[in-house]
Backbone as JSON, one array per atom type, in Angstrom:
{
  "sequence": "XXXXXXXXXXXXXXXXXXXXXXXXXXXXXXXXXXXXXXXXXXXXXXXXXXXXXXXXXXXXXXXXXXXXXXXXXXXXXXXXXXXXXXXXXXXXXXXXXXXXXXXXXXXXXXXXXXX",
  "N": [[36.6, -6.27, 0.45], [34.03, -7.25, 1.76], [30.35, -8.22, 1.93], [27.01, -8.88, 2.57], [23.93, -10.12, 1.59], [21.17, -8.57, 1.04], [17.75, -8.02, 1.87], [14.93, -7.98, -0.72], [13.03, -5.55, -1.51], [12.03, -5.48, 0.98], [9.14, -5.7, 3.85], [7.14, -4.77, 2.32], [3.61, -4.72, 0.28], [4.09, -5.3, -2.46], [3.07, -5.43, -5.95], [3.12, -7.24, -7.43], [3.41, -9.47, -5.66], [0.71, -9.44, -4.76], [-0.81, -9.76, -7.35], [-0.05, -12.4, -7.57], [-0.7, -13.88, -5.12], [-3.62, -13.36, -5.25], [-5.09, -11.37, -4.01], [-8.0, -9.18, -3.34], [-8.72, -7.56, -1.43], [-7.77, -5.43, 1.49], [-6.89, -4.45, 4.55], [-6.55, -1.72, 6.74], [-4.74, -2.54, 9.94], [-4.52, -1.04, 12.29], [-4.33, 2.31, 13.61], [-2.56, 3.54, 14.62], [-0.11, 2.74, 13.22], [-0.44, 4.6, 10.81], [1.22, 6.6, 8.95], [2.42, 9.24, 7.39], [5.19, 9.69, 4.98], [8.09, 10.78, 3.51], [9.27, 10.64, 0.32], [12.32, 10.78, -1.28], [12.37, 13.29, -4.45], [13.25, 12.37, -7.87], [15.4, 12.88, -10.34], [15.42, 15.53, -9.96], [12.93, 15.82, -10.18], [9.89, 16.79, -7.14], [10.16, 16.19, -4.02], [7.86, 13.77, -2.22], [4.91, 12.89, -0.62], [3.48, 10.19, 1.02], [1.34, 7.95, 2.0], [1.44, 5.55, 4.26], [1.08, 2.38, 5.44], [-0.06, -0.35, 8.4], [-0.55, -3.62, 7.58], [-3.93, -6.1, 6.95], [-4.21, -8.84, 4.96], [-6.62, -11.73, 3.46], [-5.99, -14.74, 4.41], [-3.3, -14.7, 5.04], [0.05, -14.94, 5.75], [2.92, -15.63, 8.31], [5.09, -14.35, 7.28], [4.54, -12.92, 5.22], [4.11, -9.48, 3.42], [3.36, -6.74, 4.98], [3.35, -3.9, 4.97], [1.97, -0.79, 3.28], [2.13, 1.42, 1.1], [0.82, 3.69, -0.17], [-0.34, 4.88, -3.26], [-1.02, 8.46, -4.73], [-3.42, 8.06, -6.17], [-4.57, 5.78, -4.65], [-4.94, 7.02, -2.19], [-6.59, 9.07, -2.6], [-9.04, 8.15, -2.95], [-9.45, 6.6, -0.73], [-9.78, 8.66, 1.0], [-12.44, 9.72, -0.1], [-13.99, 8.43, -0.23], [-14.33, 7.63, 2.75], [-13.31, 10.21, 4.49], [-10.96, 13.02, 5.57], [-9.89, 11.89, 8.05], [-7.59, 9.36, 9.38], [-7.66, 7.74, 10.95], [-10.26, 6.99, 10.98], [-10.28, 4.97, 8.87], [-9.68, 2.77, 10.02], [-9.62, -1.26, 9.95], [-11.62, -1.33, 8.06], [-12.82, -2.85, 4.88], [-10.61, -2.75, 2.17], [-11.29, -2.57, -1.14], [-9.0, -3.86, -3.44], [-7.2, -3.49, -6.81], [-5.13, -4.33, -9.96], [-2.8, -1.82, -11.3], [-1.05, -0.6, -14.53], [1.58, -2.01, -16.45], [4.15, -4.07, -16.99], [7.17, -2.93, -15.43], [5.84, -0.72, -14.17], [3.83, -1.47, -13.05], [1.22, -0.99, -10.57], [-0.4, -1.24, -6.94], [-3.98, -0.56, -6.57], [-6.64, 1.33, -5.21], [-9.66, 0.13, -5.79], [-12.15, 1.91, -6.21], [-15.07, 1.68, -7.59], [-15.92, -0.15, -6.16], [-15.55, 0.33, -3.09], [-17.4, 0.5, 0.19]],
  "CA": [[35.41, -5.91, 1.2], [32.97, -8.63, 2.3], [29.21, -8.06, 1.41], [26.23, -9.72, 2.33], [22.51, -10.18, 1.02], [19.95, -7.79, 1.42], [16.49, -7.89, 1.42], [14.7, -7.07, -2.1], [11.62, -5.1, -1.13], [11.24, -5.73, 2.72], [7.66, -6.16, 4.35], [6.21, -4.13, 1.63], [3.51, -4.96, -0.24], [4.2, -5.14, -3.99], [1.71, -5.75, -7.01], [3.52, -8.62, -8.24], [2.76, -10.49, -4.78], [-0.65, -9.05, -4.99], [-1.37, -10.19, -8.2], [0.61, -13.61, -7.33], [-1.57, -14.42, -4.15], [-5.08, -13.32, -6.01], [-5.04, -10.47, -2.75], [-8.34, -8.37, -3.54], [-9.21, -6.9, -0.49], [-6.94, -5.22, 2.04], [-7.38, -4.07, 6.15], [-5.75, -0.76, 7.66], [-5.05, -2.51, 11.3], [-4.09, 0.17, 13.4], [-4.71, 3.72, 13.41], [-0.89, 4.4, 15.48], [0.72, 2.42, 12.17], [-0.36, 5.35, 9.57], [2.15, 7.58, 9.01], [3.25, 9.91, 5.92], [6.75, 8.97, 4.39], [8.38, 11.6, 2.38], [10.26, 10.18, -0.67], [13.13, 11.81, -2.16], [12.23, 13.16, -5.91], [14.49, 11.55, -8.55], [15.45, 13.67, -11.48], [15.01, 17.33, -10.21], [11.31, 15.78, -9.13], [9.44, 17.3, -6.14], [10.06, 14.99, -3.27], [6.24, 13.26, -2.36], [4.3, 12.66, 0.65], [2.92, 9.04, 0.86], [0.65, 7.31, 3.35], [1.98, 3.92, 4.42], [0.57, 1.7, 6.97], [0.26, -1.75, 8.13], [-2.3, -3.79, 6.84], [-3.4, -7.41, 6.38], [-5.54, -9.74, 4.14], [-6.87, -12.83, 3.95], [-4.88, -15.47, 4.05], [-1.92, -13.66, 5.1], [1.33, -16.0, 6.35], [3.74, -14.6, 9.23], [6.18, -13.78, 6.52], [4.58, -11.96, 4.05], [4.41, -8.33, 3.97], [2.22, -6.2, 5.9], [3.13, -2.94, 5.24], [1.45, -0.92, 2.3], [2.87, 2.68, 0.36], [-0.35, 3.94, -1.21], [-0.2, 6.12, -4.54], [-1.76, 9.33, -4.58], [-4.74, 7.82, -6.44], [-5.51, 5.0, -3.49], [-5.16, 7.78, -0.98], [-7.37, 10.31, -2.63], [-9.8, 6.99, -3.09], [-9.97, 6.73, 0.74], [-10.14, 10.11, 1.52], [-13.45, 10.31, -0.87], [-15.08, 7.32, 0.62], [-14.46, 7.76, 4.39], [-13.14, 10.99, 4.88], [-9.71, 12.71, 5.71], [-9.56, 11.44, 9.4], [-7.22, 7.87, 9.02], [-8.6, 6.69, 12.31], [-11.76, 5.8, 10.56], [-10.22, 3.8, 8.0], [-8.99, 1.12, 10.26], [-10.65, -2.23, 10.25], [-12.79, -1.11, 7.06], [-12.35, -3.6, 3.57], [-10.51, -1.68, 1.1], [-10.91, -3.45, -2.16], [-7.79, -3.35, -4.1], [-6.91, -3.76, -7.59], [-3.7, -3.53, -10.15], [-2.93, -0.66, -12.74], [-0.48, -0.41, -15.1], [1.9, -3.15, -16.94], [5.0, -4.31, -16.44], [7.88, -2.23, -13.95], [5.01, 0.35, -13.78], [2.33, -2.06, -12.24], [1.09, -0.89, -9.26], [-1.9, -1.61, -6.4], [-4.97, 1.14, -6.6], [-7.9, 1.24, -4.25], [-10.81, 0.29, -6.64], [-13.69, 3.01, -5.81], [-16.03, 1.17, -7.82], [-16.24, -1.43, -4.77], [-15.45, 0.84, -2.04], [-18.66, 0.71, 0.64]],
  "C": [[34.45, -7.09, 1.16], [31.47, -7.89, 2.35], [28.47, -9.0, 1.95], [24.83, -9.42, 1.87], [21.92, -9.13, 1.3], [18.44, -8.12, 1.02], [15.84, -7.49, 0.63], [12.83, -6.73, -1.76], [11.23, -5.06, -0.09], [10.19, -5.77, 3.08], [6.67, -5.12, 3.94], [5.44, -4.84, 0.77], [3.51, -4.4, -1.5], [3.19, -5.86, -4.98], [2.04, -6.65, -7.65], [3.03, -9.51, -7.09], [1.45, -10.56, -4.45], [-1.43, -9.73, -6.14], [-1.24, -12.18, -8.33], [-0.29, -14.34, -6.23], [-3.1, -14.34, -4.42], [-5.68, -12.16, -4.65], [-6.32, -9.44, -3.85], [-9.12, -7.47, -2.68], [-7.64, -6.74, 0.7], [-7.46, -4.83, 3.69], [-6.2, -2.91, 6.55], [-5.78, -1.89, 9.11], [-4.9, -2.04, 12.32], [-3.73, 1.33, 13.09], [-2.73, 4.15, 14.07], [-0.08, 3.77, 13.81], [0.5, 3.33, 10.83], [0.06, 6.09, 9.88], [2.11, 8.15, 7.51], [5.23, 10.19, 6.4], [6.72, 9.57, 3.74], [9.57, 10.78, 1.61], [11.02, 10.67, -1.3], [12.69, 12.05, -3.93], [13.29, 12.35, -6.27], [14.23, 12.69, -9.88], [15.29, 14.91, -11.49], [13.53, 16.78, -9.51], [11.07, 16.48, -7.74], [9.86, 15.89, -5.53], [8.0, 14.95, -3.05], [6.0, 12.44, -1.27], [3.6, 11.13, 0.41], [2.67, 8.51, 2.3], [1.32, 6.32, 3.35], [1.57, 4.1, 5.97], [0.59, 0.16, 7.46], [-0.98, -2.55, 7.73], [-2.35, -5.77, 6.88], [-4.64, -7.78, 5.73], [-5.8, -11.08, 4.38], [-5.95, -13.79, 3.35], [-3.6, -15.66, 4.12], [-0.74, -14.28, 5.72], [2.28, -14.71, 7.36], [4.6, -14.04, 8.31], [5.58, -13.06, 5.17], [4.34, -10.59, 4.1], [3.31, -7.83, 4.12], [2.45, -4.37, 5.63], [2.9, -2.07, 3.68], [1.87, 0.76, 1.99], [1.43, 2.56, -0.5], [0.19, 4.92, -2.43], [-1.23, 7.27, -3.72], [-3.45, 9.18, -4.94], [-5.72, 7.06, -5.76], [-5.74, 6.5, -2.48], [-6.05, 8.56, -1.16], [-8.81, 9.39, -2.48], [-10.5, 6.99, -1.94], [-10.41, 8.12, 1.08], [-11.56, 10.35, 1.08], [-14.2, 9.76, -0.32], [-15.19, 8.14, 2.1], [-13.88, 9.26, 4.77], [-11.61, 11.56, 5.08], [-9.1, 12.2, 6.96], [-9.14, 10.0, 9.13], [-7.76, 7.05, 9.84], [-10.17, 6.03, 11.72], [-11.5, 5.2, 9.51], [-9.73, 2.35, 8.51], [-10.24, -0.1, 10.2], [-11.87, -2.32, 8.81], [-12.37, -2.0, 5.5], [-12.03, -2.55, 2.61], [-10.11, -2.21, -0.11], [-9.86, -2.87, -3.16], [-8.01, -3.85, -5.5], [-5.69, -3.31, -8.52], [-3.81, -2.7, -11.52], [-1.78, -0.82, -13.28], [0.22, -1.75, -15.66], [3.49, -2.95, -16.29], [6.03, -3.71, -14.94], [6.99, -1.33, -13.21], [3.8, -0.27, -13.11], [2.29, -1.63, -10.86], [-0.71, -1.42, -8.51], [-2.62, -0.1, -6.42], [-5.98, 0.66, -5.73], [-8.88, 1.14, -5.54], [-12.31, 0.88, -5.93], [-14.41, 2.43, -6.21], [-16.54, -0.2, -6.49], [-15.97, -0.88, -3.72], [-16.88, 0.98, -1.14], [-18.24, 1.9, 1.87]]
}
């Protein structure tokens, strides 16, 4: 059988390239690109609803990734600030920052800087 490469992570962003580019601000840019993405549980888990959209920052190269899988804790973040309508989060700075350590690091919406 013959095999080739795959892509490790595709045009998602991840908190290692986040933390790697110094990325602390983010951009919803289009209200048609937010969707909810259901994820299969793992282990008996509930499967889990997740926003993802496309997004960009500053600085941002044609090849790096644009599209962003929030946690439950960015999403509730937005929702508190601006509301639950996604259409008014486009275009708005959503300062990011990272939580956890190693495999478990992820990006969070930092509320304390949210305007």
């Amino acid at each position: 059988m013959k095999v080739d490469k795959v892509s490790e992570g595709g045009n998602y962003l991840k908190a290692k390239f986040v933390e790697d580019h110094r990325i602390t601000e983010l951009q919803i840019t289009d209200a048609r690109t937010i969707e909810i993405v259901t994820f299969k549980g793992k282990d008996g888990k509930p499967d889990q609803d997740k926003i993802q959209c496309e997004i960009n920052f500053k600085d941002q190269g044609k090849e790096d990734p644009s599209v962003w899988t929030m946690n439950n804790k960015s999403r509730n973040a937005l929702i508190e600030a601006w509301g639950g309508d996604t259409d008014k989060w486009v275009n708005k700075k959503i300062p990011i920052t990272l939580g956890g350590s190693g495999e478990m690091r992820h990006i969070l919406v930092d509320g304390m800087r949210i305007e």
